[in-house]
PDB file as gemmi writes it, atoms N, CA and C in Angstrom:
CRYST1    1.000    1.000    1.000  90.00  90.00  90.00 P 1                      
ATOM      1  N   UNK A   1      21.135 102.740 148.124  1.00  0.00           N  
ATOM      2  CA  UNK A   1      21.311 104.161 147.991  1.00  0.00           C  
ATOM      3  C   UNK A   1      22.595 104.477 147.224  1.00  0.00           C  
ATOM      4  N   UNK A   2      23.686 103.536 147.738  1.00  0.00           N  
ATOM      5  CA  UNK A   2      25.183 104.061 146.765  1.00  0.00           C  
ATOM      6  C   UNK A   2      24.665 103.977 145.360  1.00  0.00           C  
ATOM      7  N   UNK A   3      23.929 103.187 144.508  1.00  0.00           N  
ATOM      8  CA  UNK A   3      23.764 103.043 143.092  1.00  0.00           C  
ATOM      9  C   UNK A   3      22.825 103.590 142.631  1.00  0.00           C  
ATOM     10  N   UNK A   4      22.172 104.363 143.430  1.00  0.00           N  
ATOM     11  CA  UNK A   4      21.355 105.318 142.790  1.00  0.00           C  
ATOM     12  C   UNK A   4      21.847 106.676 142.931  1.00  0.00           C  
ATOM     13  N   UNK A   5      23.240 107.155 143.761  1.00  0.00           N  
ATOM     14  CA  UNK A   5      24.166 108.045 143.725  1.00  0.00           C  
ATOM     15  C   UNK A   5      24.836 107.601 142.125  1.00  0.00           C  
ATOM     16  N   UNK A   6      25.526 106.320 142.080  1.00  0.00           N  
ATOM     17  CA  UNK A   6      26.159 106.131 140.862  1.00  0.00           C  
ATOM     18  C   UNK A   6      25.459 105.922 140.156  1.00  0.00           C  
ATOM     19  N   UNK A   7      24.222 105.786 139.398  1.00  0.00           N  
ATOM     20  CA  UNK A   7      23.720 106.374 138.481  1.00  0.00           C  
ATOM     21  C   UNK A   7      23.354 107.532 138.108  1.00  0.00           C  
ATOM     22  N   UNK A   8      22.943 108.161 139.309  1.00  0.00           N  
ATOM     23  CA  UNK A   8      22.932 109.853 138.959  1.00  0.00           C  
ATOM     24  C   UNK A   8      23.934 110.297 138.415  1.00  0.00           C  
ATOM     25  N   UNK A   9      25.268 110.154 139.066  1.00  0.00           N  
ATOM     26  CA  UNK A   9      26.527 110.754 138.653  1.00  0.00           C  
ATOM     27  C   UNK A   9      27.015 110.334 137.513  1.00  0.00           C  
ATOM     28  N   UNK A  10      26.385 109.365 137.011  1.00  0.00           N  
ATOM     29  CA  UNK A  10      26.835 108.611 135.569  1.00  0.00           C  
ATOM     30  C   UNK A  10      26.211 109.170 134.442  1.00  0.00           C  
ATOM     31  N   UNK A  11      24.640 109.152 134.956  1.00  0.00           N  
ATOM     32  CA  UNK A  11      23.983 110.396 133.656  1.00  0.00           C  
ATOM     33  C   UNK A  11      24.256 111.832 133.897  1.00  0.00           C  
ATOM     34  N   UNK A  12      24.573 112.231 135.099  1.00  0.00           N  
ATOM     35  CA  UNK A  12      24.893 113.213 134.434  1.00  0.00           C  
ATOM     36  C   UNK A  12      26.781 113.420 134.074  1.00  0.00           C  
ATOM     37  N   UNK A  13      27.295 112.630 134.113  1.00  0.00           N  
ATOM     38  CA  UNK A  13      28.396 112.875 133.109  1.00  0.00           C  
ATOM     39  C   UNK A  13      27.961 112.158 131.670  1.00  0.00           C  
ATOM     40  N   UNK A  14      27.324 111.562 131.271  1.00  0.00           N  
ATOM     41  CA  UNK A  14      26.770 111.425 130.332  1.00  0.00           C  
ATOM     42  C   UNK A  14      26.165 112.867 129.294  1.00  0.00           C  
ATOM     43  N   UNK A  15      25.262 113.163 130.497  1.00  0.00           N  
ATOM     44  CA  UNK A  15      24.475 114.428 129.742  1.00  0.00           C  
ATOM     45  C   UNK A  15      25.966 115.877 129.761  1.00  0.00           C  
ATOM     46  N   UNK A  16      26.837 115.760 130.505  1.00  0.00           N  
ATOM     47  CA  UNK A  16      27.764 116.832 130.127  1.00  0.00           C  
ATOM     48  C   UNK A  16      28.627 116.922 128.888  1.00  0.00           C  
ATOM     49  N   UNK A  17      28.851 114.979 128.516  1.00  0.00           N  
ATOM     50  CA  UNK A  17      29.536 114.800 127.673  1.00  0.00           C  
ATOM     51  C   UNK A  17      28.899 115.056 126.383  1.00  0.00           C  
ATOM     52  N   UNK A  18      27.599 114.694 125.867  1.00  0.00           N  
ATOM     53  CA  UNK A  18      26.614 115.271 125.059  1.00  0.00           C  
ATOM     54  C   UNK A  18      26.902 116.411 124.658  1.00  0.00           C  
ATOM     55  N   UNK A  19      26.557 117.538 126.001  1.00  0.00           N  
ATOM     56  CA  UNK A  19      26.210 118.744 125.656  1.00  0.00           C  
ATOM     57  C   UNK A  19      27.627 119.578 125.273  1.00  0.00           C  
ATOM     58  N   UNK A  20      29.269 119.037 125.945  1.00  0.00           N  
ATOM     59  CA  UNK A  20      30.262 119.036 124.937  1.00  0.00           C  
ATOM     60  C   UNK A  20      30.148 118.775 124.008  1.00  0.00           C  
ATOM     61  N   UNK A  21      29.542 118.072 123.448  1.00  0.00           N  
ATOM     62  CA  UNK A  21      29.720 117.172 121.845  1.00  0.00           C  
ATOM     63  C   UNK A  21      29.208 118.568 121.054  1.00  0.00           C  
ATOM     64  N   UNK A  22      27.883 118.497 121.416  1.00  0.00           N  
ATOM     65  CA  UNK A  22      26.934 119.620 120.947  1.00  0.00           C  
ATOM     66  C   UNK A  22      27.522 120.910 120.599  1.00  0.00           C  
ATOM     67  N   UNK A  23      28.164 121.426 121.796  1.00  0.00           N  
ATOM     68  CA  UNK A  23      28.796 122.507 121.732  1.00  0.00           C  
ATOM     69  C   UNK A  23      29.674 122.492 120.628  1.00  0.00           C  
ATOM     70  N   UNK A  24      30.905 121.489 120.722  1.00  0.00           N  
ATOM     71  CA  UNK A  24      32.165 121.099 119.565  1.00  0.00           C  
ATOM     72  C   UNK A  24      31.243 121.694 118.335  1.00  0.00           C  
ATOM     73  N   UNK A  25      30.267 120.813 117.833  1.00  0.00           N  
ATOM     74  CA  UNK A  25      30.004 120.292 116.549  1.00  0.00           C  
ATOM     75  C   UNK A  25      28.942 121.729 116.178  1.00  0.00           C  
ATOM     76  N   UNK A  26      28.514 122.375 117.151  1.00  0.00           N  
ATOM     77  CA  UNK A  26      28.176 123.817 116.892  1.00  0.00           C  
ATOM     78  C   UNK A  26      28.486 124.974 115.295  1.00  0.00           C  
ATOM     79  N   UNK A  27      28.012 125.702 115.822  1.00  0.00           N  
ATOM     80  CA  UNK A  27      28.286 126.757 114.611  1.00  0.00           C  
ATOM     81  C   UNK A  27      29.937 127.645 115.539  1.00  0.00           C  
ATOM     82  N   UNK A  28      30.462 127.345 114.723  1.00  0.00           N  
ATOM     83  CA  UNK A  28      31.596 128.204 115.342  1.00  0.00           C  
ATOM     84  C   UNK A  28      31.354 129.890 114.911  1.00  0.00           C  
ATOM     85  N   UNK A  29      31.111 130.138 113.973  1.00  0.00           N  
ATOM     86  CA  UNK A  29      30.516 131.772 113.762  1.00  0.00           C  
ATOM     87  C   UNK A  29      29.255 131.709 114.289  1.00  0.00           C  
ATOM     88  N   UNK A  30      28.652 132.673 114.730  1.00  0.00           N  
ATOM     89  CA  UNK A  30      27.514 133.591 115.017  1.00  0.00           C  
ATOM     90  C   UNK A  30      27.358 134.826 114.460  1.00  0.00           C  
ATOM     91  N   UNK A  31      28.193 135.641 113.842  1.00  0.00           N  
ATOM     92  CA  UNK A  31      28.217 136.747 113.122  1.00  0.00           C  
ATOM     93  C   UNK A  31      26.385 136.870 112.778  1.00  0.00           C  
ATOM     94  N   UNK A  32      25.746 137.659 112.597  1.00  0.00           N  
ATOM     95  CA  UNK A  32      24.271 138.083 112.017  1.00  0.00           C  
ATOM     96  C   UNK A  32      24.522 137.914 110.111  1.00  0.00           C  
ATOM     97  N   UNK A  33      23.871 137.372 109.504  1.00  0.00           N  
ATOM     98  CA  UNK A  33      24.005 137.574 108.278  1.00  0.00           C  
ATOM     99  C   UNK A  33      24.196 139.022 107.568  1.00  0.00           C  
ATOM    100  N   UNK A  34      23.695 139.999 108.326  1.00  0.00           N  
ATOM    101  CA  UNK A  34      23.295 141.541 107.889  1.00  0.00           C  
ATOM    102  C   UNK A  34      25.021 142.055 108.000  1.00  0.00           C  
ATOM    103  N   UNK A  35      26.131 141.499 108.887  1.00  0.00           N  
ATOM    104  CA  UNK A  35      27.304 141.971 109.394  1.00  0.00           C  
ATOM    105  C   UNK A  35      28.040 140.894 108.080  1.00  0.00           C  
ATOM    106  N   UNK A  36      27.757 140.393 107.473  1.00  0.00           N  
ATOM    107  CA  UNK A  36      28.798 139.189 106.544  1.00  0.00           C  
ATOM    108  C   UNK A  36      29.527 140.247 105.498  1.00  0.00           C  
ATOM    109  N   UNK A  37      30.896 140.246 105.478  1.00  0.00           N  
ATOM    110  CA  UNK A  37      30.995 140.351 103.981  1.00  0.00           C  
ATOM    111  C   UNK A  37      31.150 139.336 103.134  1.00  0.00           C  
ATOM    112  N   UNK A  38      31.244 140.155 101.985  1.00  0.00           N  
ATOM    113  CA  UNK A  38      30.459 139.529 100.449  1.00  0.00           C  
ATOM    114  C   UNK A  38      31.824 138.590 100.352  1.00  0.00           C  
ATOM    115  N   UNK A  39      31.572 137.477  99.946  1.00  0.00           N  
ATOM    116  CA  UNK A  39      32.448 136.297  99.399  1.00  0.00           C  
ATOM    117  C   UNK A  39      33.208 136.244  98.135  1.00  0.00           C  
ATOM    118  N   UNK A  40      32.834 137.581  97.530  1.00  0.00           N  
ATOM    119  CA  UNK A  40      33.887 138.057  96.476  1.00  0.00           C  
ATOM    120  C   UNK A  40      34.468 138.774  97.286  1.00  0.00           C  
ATOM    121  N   UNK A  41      34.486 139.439  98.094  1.00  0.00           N  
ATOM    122  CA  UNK A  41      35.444 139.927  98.695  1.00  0.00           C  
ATOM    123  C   UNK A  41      36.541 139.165  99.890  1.00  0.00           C  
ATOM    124  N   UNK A  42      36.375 138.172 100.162  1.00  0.00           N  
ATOM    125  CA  UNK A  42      37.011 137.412 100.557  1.00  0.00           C  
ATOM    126  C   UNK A  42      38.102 136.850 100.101  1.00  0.00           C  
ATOM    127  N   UNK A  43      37.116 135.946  98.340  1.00  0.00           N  
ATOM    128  CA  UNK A  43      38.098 135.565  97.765  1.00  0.00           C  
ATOM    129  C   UNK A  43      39.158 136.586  97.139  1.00  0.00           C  
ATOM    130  N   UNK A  44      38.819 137.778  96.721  1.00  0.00           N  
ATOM    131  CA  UNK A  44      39.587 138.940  96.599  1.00  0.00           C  
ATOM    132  C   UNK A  44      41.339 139.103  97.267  1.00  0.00           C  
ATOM    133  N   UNK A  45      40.636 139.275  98.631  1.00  0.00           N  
ATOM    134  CA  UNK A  45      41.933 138.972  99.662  1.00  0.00           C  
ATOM    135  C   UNK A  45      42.506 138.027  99.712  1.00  0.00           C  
ATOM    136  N   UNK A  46      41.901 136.865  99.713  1.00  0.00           N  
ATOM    137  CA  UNK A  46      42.754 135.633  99.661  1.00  0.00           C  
ATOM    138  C   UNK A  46      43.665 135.730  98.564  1.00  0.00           C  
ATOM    139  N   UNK A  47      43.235 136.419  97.143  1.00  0.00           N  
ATOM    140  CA  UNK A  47      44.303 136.521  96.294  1.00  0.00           C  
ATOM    141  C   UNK A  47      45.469 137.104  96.131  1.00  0.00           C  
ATOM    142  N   UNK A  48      45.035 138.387  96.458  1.00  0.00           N  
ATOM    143  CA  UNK A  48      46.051 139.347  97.390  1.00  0.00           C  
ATOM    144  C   UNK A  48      46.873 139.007  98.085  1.00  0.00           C  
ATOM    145  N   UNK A  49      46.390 137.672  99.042  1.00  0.00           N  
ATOM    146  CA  UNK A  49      47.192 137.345  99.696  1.00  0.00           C  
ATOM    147  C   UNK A  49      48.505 136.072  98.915  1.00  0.00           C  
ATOM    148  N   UNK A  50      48.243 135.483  97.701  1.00  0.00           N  
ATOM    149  CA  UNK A  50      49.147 135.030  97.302  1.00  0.00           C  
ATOM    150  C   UNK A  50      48.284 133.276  97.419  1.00  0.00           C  
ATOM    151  N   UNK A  51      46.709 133.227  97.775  1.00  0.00           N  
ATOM    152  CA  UNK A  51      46.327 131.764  97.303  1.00  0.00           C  
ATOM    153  C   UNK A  51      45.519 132.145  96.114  1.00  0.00           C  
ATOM    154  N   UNK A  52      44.919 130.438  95.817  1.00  0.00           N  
ATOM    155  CA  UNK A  52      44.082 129.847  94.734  1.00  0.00           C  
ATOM    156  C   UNK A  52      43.655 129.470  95.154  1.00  0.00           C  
ATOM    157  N   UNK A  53      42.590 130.154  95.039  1.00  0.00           N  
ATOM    158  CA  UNK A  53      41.102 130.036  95.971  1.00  0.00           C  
ATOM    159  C   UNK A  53      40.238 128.556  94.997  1.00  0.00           C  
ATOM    160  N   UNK A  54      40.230 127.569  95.341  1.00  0.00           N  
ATOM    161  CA  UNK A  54      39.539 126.565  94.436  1.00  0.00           C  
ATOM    162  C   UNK A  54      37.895 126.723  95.064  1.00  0.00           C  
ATOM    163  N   UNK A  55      37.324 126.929  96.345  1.00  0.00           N  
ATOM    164  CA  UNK A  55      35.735 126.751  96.806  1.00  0.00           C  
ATOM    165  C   UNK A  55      35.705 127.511  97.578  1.00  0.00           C  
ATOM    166  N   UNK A  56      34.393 128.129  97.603  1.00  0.00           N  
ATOM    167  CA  UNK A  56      34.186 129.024  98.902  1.00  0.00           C  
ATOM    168  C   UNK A  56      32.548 128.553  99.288  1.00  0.00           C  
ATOM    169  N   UNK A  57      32.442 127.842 100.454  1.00  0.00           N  
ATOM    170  CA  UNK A  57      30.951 127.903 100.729  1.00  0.00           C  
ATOM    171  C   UNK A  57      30.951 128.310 102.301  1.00  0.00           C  
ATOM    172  N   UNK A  58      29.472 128.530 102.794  1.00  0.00           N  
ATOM    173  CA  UNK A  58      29.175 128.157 104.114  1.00  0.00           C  
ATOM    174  C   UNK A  58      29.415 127.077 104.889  1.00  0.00           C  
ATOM    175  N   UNK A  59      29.465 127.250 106.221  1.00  0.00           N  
ATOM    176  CA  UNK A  59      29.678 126.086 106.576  1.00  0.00           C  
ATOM    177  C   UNK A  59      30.023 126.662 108.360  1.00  0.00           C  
ATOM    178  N   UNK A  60      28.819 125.610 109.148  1.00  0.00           N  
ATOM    179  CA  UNK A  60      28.646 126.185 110.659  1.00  0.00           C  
ATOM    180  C   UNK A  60      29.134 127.509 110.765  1.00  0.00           C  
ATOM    181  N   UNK A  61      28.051 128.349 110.001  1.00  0.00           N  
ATOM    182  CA  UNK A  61      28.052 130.303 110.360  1.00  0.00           C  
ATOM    183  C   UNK A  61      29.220 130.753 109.660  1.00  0.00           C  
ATOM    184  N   UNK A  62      30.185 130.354 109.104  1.00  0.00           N  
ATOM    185  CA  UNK A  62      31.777 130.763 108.447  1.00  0.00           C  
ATOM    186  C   UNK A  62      32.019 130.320 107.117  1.00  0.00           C  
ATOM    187  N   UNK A  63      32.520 131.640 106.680  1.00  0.00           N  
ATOM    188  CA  UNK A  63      33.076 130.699 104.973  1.00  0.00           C  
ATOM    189  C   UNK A  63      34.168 129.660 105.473  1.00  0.00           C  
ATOM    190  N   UNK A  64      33.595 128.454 104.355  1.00  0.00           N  
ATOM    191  CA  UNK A  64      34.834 127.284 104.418  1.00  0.00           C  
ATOM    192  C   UNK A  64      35.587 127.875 102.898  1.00  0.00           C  
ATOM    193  N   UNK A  65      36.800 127.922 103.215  1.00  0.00           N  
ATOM    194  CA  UNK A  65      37.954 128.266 102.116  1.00  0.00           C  
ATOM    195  C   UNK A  65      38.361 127.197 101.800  1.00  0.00           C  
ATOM    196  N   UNK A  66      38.816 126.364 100.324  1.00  0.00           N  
ATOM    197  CA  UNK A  66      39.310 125.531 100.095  1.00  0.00           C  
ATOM    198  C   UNK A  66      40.558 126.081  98.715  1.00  0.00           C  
ATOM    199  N   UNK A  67      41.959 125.619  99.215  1.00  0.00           N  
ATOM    200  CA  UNK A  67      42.609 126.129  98.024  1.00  0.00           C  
ATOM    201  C   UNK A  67      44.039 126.297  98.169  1.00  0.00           C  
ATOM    202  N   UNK A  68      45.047 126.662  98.223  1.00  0.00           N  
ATOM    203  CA  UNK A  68      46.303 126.370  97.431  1.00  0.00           C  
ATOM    204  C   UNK A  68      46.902 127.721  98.735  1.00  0.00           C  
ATOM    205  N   UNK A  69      47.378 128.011  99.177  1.00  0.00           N  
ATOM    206  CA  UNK A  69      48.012 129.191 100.003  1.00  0.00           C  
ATOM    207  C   UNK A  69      49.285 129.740  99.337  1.00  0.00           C  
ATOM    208  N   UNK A  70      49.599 130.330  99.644  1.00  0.00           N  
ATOM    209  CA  UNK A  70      50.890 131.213  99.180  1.00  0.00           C  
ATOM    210  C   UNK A  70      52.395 130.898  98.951  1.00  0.00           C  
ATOM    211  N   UNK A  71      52.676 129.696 100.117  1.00  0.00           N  
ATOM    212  CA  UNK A  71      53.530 128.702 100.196  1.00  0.00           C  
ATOM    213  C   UNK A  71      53.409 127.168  99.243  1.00  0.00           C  
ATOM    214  N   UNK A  72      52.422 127.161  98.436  1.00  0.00           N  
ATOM    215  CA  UNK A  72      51.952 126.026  98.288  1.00  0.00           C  
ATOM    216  C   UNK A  72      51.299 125.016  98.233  1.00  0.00           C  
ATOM    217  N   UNK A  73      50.735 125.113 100.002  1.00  0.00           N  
ATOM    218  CA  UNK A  73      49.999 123.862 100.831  1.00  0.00           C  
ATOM    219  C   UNK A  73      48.750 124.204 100.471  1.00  0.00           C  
ATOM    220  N   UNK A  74      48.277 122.918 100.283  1.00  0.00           N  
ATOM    221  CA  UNK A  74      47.022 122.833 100.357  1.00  0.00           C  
ATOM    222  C   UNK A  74      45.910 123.524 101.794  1.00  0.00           C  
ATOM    223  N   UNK A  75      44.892 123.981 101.240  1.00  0.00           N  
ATOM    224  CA  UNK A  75      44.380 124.487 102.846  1.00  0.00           C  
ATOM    225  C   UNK A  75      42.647 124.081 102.695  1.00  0.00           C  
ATOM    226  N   UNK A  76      41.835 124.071 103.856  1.00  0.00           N  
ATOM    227  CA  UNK A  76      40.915 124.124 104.066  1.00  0.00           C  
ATOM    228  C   UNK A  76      40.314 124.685 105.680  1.00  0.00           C  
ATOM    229  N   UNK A  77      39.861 126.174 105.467  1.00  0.00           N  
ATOM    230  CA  UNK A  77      39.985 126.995 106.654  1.00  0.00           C  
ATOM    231  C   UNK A  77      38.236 127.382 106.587  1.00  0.00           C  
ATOM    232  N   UNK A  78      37.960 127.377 108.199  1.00  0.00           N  
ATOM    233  CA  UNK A  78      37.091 128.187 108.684  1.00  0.00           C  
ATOM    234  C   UNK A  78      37.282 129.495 108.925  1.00  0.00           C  
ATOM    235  N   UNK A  79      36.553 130.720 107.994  1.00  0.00           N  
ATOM    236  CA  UNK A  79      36.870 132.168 108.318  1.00  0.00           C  
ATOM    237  C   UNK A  79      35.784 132.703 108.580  1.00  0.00           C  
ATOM    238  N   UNK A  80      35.947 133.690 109.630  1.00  0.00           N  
ATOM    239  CA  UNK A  80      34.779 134.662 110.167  1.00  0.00           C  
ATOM    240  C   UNK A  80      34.569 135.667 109.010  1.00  0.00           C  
ATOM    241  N   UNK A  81      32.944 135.837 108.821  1.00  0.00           N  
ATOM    242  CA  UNK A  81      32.602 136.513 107.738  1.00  0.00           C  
ATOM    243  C   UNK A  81      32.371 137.898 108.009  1.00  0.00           C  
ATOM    244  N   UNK A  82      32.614 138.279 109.390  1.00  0.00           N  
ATOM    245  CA  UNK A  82      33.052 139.888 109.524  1.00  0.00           C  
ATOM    246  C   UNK A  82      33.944 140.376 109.013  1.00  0.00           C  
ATOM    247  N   UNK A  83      35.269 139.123 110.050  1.00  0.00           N  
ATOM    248  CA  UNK A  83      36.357 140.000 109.919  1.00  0.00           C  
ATOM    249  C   UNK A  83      37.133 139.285 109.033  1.00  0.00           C  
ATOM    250  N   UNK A  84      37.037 138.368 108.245  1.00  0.00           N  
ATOM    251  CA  UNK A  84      37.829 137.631 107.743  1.00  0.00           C  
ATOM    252  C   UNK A  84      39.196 136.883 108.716  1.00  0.00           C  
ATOM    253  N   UNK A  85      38.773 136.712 109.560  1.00  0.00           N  
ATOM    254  CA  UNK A  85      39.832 136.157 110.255  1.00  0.00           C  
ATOM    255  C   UNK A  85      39.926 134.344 110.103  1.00  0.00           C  
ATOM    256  N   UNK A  86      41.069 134.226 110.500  1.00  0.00           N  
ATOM    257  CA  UNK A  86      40.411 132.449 110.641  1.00  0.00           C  
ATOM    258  C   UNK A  86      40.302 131.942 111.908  1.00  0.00           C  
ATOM    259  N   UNK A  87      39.302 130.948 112.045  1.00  0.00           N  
ATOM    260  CA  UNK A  87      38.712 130.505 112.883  1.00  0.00           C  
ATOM    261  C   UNK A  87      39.266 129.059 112.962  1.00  0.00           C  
ATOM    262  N   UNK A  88      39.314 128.444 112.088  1.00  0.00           N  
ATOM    263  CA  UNK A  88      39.797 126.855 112.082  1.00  0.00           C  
ATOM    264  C   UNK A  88      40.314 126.269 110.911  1.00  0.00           C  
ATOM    265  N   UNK A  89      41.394 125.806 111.152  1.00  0.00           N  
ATOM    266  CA  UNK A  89      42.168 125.399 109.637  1.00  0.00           C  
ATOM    267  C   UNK A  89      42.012 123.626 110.212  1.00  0.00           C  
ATOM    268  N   UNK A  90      41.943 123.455 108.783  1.00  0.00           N  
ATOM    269  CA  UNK A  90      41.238 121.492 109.192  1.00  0.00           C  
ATOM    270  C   UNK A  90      42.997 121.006 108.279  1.00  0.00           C  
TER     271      UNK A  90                                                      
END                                                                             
């Protein structure tokens, strides 16, 4: 009976660790496509803001920004396509 307790408890930390994974590797935006703004307007602001915008694609529900920032540094950011906010800088 104990090892069929410790196997239960083993798959299911197994299956929790999964469904973390899952979650991680998810779409970090959900925004509706109908709510996106336009990706010229993004890169717009980004200029405004003082980068060089080198790529702009999709990528898990969010524009991926790739490009030069204001200071210099190189960047590659996850931004929400509502609000333009950022979501994840890699």
């Amino acid at each position: 009976m104990k090892h069929i307790l410790t196997l239960s408890g083993l798959t299911t930390l197994a299956l929790l660790a999964g469904f973390g994974q899952a979650m991680a590797s998810g779409d970090h935006c959900t925004v509706p496509k109908a709510e996106w703004q336009p990706r010229e307007a993004l890169e717009a602001k980004l200029k405004a803001d003082g980068w060089d915008v080198r790529k702009i694609k999709i990528e898990d529900g969010c524009y991926e920004v790739y490009g030069i920032d204001a200071t210099g540094a190189k960047q590659e950011v996850l931004i929400d396509p509502k609000t333009f906010e950022p979501v994840r800088k890699s």
